[in-house]
Backbone as CSV, one residue per row, in Angstrom:
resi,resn,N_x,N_y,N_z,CA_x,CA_y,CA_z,C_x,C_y,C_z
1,UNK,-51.990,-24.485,22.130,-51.855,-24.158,20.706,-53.070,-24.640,19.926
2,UNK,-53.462,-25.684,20.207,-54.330,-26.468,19.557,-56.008,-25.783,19.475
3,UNK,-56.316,-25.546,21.272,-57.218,-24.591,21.638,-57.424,-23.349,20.625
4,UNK,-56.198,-22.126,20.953,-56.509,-21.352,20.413,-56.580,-21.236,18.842
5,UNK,-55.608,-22.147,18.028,-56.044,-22.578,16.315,-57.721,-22.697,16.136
6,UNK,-57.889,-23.305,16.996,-59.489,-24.027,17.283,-60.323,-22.625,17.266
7,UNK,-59.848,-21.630,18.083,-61.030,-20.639,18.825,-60.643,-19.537,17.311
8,UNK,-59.443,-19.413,16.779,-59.275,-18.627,16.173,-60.276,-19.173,14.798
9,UNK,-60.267,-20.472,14.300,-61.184,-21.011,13.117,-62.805,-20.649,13.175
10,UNK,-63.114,-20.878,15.072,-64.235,-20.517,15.493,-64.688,-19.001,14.760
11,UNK,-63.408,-18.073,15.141,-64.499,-16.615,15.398,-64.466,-16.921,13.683
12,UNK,-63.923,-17.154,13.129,-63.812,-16.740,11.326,-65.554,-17.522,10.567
13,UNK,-65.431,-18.533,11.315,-67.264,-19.528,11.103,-68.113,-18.368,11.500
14,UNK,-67.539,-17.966,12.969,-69.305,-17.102,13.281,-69.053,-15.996,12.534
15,UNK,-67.832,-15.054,11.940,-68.174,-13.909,11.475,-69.021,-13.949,10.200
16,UNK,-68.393,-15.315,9.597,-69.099,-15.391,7.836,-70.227,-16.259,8.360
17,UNK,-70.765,-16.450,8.865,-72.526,-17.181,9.350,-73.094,-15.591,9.668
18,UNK,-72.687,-14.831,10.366,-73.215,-13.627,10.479,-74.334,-13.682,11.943
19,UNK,-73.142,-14.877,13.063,-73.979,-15.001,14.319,-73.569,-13.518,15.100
20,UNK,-72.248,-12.848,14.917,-71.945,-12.063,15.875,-70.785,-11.083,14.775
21,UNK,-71.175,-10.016,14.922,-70.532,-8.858,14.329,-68.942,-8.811,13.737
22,UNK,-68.752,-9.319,12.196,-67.667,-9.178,11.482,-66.013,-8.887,12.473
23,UNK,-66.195,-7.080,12.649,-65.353,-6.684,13.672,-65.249,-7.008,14.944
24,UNK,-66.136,-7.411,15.756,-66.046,-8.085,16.948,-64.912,-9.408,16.739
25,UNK,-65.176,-10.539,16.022,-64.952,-11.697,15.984,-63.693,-11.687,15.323
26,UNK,-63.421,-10.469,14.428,-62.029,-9.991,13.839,-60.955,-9.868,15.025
27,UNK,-61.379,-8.707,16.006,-60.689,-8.449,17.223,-60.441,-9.551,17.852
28,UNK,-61.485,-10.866,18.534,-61.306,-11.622,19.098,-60.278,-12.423,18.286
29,UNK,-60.340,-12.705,17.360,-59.651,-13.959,16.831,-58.542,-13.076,16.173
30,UNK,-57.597,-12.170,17.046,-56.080,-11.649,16.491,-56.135,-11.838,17.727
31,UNK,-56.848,-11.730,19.087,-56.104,-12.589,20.737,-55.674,-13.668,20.557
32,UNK,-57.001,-14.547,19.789,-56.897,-15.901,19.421,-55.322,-16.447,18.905
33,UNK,-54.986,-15.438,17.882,-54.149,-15.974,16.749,-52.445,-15.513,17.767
34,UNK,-52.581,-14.230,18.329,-51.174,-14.059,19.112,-51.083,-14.936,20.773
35,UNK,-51.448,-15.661,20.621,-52.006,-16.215,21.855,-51.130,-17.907,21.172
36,UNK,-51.613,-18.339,20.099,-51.803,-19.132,19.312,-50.142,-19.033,19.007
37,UNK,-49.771,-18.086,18.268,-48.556,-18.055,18.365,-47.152,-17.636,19.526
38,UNK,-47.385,-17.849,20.313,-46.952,-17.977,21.659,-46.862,-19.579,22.221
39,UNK,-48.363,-20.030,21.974,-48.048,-21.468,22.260,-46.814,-21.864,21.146
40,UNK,-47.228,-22.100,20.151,-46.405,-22.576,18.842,-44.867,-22.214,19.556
41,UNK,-44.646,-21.228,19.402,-43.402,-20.903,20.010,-42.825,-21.794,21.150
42,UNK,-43.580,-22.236,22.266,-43.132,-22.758,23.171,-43.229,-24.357,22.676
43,UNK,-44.053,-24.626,21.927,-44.189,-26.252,21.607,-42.744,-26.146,20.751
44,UNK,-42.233,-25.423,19.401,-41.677,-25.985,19.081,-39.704,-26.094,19.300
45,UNK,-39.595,-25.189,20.687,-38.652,-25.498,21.343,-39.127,-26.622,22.742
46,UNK,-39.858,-26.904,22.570,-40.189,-28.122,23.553,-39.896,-29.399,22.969
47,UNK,-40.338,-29.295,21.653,-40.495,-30.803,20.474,-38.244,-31.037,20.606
48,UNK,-37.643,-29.961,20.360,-36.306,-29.955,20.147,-35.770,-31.071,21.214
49,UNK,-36.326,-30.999,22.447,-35.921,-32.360,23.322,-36.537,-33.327,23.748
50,UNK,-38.075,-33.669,22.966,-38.689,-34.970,22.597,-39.922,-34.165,22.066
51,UNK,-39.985,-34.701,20.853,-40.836,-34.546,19.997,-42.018,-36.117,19.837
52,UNK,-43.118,-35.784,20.092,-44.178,-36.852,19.978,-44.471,-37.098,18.540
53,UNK,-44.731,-38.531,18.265,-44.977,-39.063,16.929,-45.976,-37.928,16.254
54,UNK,-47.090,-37.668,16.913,-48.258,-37.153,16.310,-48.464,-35.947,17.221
55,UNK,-49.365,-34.997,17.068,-49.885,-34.273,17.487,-51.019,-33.329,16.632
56,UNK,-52.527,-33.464,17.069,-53.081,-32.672,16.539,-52.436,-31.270,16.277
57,UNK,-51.822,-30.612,17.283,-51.533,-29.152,17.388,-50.860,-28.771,15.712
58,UNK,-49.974,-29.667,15.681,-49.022,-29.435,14.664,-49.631,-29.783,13.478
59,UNK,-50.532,-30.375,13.146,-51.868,-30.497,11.739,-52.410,-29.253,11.730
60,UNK,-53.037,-28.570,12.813,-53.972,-28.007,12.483,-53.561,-26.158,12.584
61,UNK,-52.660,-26.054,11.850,-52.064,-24.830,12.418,-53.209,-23.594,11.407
62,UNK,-52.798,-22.358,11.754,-53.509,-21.586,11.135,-52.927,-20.814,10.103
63,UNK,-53.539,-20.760,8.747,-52.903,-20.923,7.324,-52.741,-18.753,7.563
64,UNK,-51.526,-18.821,7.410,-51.162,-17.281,7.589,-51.453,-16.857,6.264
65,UNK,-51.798,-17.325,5.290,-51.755,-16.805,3.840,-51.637,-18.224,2.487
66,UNK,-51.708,-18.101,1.566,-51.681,-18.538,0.618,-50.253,-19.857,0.234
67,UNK,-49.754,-18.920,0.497,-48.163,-19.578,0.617,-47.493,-19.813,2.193
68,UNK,-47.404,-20.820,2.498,-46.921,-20.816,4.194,-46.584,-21.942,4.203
69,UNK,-45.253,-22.509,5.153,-44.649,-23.437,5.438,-45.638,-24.108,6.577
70,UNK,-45.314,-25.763,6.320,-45.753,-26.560,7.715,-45.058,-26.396,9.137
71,UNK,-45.704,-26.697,10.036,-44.936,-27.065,11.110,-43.278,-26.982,11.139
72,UNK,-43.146,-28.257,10.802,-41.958,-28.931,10.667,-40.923,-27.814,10.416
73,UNK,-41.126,-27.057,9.210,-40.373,-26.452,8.401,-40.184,-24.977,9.292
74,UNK,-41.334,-24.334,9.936,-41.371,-23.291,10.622,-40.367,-23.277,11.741
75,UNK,-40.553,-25.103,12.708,-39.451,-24.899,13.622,-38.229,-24.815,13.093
76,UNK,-37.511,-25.332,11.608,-36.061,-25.590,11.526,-36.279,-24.263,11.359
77,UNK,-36.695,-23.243,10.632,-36.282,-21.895,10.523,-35.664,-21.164,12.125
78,UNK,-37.216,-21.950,12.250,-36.770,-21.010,14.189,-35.658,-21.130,14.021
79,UNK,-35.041,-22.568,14.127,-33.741,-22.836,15.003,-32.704,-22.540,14.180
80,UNK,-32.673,-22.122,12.857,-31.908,-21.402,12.185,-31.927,-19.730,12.671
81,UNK,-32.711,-19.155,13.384,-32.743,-17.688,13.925,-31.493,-17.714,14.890
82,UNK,-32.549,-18.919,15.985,-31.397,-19.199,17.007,-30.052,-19.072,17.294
83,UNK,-29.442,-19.796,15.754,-28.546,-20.241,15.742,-27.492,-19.010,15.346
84,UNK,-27.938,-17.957,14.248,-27.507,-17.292,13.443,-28.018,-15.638,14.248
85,UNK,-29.051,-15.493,15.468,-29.313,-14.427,15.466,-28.398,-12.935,15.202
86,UNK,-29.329,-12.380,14.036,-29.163,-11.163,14.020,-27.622,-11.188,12.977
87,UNK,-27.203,-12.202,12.729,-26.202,-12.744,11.194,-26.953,-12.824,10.079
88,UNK,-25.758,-12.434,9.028,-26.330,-12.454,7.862,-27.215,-13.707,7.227
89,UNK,-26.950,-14.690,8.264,-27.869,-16.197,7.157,-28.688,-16.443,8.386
90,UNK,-29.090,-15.262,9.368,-30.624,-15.376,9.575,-31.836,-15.159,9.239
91,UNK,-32.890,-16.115,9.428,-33.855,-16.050,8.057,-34.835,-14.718,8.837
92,UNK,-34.605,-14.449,9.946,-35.343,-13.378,10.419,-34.835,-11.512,10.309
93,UNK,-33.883,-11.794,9.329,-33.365,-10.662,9.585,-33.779,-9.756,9.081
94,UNK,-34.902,-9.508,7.864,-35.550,-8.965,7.569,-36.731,-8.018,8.090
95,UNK,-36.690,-9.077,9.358,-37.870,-8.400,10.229,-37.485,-8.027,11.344
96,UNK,-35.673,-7.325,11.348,-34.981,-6.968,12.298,-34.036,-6.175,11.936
97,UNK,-34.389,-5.014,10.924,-33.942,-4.095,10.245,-34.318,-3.427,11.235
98,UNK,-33.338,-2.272,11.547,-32.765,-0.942,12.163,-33.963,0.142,11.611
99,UNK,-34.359,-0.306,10.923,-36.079,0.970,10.259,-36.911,-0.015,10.807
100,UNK,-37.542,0.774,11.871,-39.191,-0.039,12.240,-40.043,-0.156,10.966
101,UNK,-40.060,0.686,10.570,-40.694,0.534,9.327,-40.797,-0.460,8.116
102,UNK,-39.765,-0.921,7.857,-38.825,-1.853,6.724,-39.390,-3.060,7.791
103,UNK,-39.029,-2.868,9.058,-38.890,-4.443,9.926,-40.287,-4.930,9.522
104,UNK,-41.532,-3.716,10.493,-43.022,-3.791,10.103,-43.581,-4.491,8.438
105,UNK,-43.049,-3.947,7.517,-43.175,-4.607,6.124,-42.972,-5.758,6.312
106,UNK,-41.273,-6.108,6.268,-40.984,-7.793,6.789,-42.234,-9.131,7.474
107,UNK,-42.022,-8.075,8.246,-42.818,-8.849,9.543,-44.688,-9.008,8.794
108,UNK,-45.010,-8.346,7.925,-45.974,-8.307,7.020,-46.381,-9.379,6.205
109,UNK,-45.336,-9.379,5.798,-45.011,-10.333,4.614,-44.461,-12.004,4.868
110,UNK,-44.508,-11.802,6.493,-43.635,-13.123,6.847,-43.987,-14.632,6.620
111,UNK,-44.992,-15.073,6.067,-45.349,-15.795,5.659,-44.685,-16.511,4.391
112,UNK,-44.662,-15.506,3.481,-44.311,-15.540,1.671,-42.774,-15.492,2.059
113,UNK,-41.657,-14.991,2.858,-40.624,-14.263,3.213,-40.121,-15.630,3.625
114,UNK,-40.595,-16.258,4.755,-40.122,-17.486,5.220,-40.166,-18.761,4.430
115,UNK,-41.069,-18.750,3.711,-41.417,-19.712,2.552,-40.132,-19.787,1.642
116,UNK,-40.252,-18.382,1.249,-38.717,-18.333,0.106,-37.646,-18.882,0.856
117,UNK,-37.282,-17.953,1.943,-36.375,-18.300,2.654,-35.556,-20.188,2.618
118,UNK,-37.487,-20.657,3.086,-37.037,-22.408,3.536,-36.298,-22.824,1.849
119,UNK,-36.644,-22.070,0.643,-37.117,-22.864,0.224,-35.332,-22.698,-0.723
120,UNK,-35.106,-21.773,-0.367,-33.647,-21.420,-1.356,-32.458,-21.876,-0.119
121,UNK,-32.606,-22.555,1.370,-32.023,-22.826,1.890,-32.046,-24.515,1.138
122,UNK,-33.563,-25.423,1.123,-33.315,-26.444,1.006,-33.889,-27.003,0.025
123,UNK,-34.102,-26.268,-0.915,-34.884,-26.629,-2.261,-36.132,-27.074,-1.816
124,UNK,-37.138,-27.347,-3.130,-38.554,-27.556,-3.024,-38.557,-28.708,-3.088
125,UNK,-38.655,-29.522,-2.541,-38.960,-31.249,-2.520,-40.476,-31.689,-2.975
126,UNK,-40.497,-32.617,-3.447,-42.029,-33.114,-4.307,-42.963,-33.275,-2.929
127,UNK,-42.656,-33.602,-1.607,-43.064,-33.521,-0.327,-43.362,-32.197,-0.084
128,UNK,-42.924,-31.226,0.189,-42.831,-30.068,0.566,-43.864,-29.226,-0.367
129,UNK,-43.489,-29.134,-1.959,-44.551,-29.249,-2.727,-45.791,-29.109,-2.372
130,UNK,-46.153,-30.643,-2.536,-47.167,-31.200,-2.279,-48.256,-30.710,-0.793
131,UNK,-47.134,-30.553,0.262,-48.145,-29.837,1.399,-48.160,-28.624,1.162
132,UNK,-47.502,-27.511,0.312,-47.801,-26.402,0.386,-48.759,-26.165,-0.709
133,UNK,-49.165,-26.899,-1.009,-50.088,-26.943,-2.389,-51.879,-27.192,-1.851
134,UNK,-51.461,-28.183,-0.576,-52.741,-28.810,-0.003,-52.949,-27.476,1.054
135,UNK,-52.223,-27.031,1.632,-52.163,-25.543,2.916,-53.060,-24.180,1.529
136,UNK,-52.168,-24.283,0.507,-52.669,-23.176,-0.630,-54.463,-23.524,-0.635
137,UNK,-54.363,-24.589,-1.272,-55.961,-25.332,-1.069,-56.892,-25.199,-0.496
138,UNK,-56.460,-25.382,0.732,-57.375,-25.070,2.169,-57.679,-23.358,2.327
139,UNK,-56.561,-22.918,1.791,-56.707,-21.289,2.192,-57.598,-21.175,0.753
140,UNK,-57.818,-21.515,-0.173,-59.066,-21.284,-0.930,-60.150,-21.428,-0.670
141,UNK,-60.141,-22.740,-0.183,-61.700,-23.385,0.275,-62.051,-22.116,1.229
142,UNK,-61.036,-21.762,2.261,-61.704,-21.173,2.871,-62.056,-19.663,2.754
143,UNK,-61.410,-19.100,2.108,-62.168,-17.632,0.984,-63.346,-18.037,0.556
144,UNK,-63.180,-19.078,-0.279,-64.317,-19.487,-1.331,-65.697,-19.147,-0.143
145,UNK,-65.570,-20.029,0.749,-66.321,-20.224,1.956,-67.185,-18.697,2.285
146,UNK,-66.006,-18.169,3.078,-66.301,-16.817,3.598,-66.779,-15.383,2.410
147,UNK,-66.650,-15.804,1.036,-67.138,-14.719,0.226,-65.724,-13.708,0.552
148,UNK,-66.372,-12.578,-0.457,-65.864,-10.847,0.050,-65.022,-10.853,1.425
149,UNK,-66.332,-10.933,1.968,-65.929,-10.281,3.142,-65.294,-11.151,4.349
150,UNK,-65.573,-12.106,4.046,-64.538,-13.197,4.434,-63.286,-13.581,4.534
151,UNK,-63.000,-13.290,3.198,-61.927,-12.992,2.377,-61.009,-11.665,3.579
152,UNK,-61.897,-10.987,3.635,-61.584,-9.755,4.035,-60.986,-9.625,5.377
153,UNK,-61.985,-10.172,6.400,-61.901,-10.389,7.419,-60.440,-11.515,8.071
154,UNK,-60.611,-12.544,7.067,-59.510,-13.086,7.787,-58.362,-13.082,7.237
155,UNK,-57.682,-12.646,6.460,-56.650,-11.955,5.869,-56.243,-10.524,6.716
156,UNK,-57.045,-9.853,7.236,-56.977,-8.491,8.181,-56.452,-9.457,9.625
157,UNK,-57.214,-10.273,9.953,-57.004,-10.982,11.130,-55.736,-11.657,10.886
158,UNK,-55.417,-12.820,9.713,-53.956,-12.983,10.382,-52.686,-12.278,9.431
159,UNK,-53.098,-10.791,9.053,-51.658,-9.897,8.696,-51.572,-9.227,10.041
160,UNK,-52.497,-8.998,10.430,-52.515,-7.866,11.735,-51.956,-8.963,13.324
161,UNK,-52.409,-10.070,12.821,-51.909,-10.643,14.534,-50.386,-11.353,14.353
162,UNK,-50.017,-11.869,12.965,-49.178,-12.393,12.889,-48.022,-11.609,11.974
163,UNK,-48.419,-10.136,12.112,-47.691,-9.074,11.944,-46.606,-8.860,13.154
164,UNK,-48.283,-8.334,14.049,-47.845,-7.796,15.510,-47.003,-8.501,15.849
165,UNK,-46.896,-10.137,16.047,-46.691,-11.100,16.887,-45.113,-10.874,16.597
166,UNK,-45.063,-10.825,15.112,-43.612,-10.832,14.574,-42.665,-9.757,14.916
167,UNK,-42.971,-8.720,14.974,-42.600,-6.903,15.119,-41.975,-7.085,16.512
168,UNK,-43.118,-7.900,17.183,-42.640,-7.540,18.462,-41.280,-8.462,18.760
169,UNK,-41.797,-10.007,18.401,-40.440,-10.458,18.818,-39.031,-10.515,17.905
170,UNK,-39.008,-10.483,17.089,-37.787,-10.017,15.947,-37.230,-8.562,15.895
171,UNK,-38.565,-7.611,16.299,-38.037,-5.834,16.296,-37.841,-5.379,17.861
172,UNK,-38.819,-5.379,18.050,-39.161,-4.762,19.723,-37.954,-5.455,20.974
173,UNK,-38.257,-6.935,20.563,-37.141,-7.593,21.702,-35.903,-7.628,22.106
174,UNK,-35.012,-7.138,19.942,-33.877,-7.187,20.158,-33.270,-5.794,19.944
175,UNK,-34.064,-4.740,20.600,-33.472,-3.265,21.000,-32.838,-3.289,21.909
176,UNK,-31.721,-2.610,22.441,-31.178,-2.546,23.516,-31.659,-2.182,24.772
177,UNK,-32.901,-2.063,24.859,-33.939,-1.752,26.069,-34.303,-2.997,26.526
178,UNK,-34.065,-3.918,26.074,-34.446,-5.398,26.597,-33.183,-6.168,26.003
179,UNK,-32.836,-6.425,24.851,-31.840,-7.622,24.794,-30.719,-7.001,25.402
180,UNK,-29.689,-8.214,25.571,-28.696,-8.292,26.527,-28.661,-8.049,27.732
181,UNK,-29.908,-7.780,28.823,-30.105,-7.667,30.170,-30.976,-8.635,30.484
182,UNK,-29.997,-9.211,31.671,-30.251,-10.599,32.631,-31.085,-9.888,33.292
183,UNK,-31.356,-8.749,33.731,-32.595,-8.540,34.852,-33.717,-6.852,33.530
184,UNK,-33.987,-7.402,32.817,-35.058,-6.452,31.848,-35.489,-5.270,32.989
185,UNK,-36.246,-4.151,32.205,-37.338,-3.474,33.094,-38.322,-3.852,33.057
186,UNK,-39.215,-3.801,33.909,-40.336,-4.313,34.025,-41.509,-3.337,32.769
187,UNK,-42.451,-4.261,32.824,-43.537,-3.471,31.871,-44.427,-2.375,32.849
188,UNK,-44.721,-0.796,32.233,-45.599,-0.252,33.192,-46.589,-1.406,33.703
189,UNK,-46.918,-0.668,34.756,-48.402,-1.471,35.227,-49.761,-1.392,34.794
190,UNK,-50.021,-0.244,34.303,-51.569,-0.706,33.252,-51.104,-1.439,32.248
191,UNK,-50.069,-1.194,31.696,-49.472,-2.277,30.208,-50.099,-2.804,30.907
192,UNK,-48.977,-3.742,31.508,-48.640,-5.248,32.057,-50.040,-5.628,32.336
193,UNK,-51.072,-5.180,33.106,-52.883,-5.726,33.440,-53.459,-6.124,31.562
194,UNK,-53.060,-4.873,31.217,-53.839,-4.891,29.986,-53.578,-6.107,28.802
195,UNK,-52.083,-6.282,29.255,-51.250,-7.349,28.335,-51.491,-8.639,28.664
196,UNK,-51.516,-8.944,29.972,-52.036,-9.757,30.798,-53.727,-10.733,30.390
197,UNK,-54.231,-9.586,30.402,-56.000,-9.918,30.229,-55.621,-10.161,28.969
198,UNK,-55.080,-9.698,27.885,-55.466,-9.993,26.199,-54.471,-10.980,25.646
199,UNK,-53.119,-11.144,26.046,-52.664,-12.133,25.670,-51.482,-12.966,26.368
200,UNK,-51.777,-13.134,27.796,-51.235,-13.972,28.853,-50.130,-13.546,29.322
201,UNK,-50.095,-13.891,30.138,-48.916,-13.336,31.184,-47.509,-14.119,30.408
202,UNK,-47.450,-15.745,29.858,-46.558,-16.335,29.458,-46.296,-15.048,27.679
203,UNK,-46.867,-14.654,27.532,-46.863,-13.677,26.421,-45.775,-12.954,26.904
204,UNK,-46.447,-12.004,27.840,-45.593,-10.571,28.689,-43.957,-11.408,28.617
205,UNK,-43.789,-12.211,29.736,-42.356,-12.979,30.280,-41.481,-13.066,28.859
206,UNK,-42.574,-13.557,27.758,-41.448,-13.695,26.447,-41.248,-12.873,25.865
207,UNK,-41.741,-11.706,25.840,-41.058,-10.774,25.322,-40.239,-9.699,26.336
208,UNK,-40.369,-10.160,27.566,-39.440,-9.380,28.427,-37.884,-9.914,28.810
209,UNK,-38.042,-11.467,28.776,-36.644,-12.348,29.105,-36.228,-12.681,27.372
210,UNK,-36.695,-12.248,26.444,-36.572,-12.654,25.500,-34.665,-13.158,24.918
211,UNK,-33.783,-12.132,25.725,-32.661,-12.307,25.506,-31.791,-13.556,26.543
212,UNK,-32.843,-13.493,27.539,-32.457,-14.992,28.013,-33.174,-16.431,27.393
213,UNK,-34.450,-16.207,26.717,-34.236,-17.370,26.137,-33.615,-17.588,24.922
214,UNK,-32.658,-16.768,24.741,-31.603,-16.839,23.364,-30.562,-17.797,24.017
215,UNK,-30.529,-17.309,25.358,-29.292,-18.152,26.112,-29.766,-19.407,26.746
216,UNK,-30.952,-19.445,27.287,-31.230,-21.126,27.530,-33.035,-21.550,27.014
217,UNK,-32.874,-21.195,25.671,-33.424,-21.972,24.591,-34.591,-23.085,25.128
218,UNK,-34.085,-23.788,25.914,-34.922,-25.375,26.094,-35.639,-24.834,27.917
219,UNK,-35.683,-23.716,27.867,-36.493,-23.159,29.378,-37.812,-22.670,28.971
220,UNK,-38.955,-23.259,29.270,-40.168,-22.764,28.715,-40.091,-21.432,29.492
221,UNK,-41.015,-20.446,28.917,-40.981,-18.935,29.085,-41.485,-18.511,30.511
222,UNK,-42.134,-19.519,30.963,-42.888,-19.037,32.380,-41.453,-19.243,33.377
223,UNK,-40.859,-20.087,33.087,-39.554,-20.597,34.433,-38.564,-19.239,34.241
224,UNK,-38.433,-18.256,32.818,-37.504,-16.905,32.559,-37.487,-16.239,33.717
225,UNK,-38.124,-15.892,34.536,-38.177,-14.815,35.405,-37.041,-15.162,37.032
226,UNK,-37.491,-16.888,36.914,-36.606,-17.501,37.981,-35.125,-17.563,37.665
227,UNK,-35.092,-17.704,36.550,-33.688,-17.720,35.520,-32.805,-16.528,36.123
228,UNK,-33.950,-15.120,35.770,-33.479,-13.898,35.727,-32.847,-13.466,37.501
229,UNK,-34.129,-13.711,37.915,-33.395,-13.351,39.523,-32.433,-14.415,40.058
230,UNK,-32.244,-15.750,39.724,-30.794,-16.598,40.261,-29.443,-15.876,39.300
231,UNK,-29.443,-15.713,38.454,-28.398,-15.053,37.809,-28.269,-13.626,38.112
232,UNK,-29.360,-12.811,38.621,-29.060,-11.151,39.601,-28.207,-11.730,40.999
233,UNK,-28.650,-12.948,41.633,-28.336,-12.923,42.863,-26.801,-13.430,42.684
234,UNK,-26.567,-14.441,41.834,-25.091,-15.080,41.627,-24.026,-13.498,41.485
């Protein structure tokens, strides 16, 4: 997680230095950023059964927009999805509307969407406040930084990766073509190479067992597949 936050801050420096081509470093750093959110995903059902005092990973996350929750606040949502999937007091349900379309918007907007969400579940605390004020901050400095086109560039980079990222697992996962089957179909095979090379194989597994890790939650995504064939064979 930490890495790719890192590589994703990287391409956004070289695009506004103007070492390597705007769109190039755009493309790279939405691998960066769905890559990025994949780890996140797995750290913060990992933290649920020991969570470490500190961790760089969880400081240095990547500011989806203007308005965006910390860490902290992102996992209780998770585990409010978890808990509630696909119920009315899930905070994802917006981005799991029956119109791809409507979901796609959601999933757009998920930043500002989840924010409200945390924030009419548990009110705004002078804490809470206060870091979303310093996250707002930082996402200035760093416009200010990048100019125009800066501006431009990484706002395209994380609506588009942390769009995708969302669509897929809130829309795509919980169609009946994948949720509720202990043994999924497999992904074609150029997919699967292509998905593979751009955003990891632990990528592919989570959005293919995705309805088994609804059911065992605390199984990092790479062990899903072993999950899947002991429960075909039982």
């Amino acid at each position: 997680m930490l890495l790719y936050g890192l590589a994703f801050y990287a391409c956004y420096a070289v695009g506004v230095a103007g070492w390597l081509p705007m769109w190039l470093m755009g493309v790279v750093g939405v691998v960066c950023l769905v890559r990025y959110f994949n780890q996140a995903h797995e750290m913060i059902h990992a933290d649920a059964k020991r969570e470490r005092r500190w961790h760089p990973a969880r400081q240095l996350i990547i500011l989806m927009g203007p308005i965006y929750l910390g860490y902290r606040e992102l996992r209780v949502s998770h585990f409010i999805h978890h808990r509630e999937e696909g119920g009315a007091d899930d905070p994802d349900l917006s981005m799991m509307h029956d119109s791809a379309l409507k979901s796609a918007v959601g999933c757009l907007l998920q930043p500002e969407l989840s924010a409200i969400d945390y924030v009419q579940r548990f009110g705004l605390s002078p804490r809470l406040a206060l870091a979303m004020a310093v996250r707002g901050a930082l996402y200035g400095l760093l416009m200010w930084l990048g100019g125009w086109w800066g501006f431009l560039m990484f706002n395209v980079m994380t609506r588009v990766g942390n769009g995708v990222a969302f669509f897929v697992f809130a829309w795509v996962v919980h169609k009946p073509w994948l949720w509720g089957q202990v043994r999924p179909p497999r992904f074609p095979a150029l997919l699967a190479r292509v998905w593979v090379l751009l955003v990891g194989w632990d990528n592919m597994v989570g959005i293919r067992f995705h309805f088994l890790h609804h059911v065992f939650p605390h199984i990092p995504d790479r062990r899903l597949p072993e999950v899947s064939r002991r429960l075909a064979f039982d």
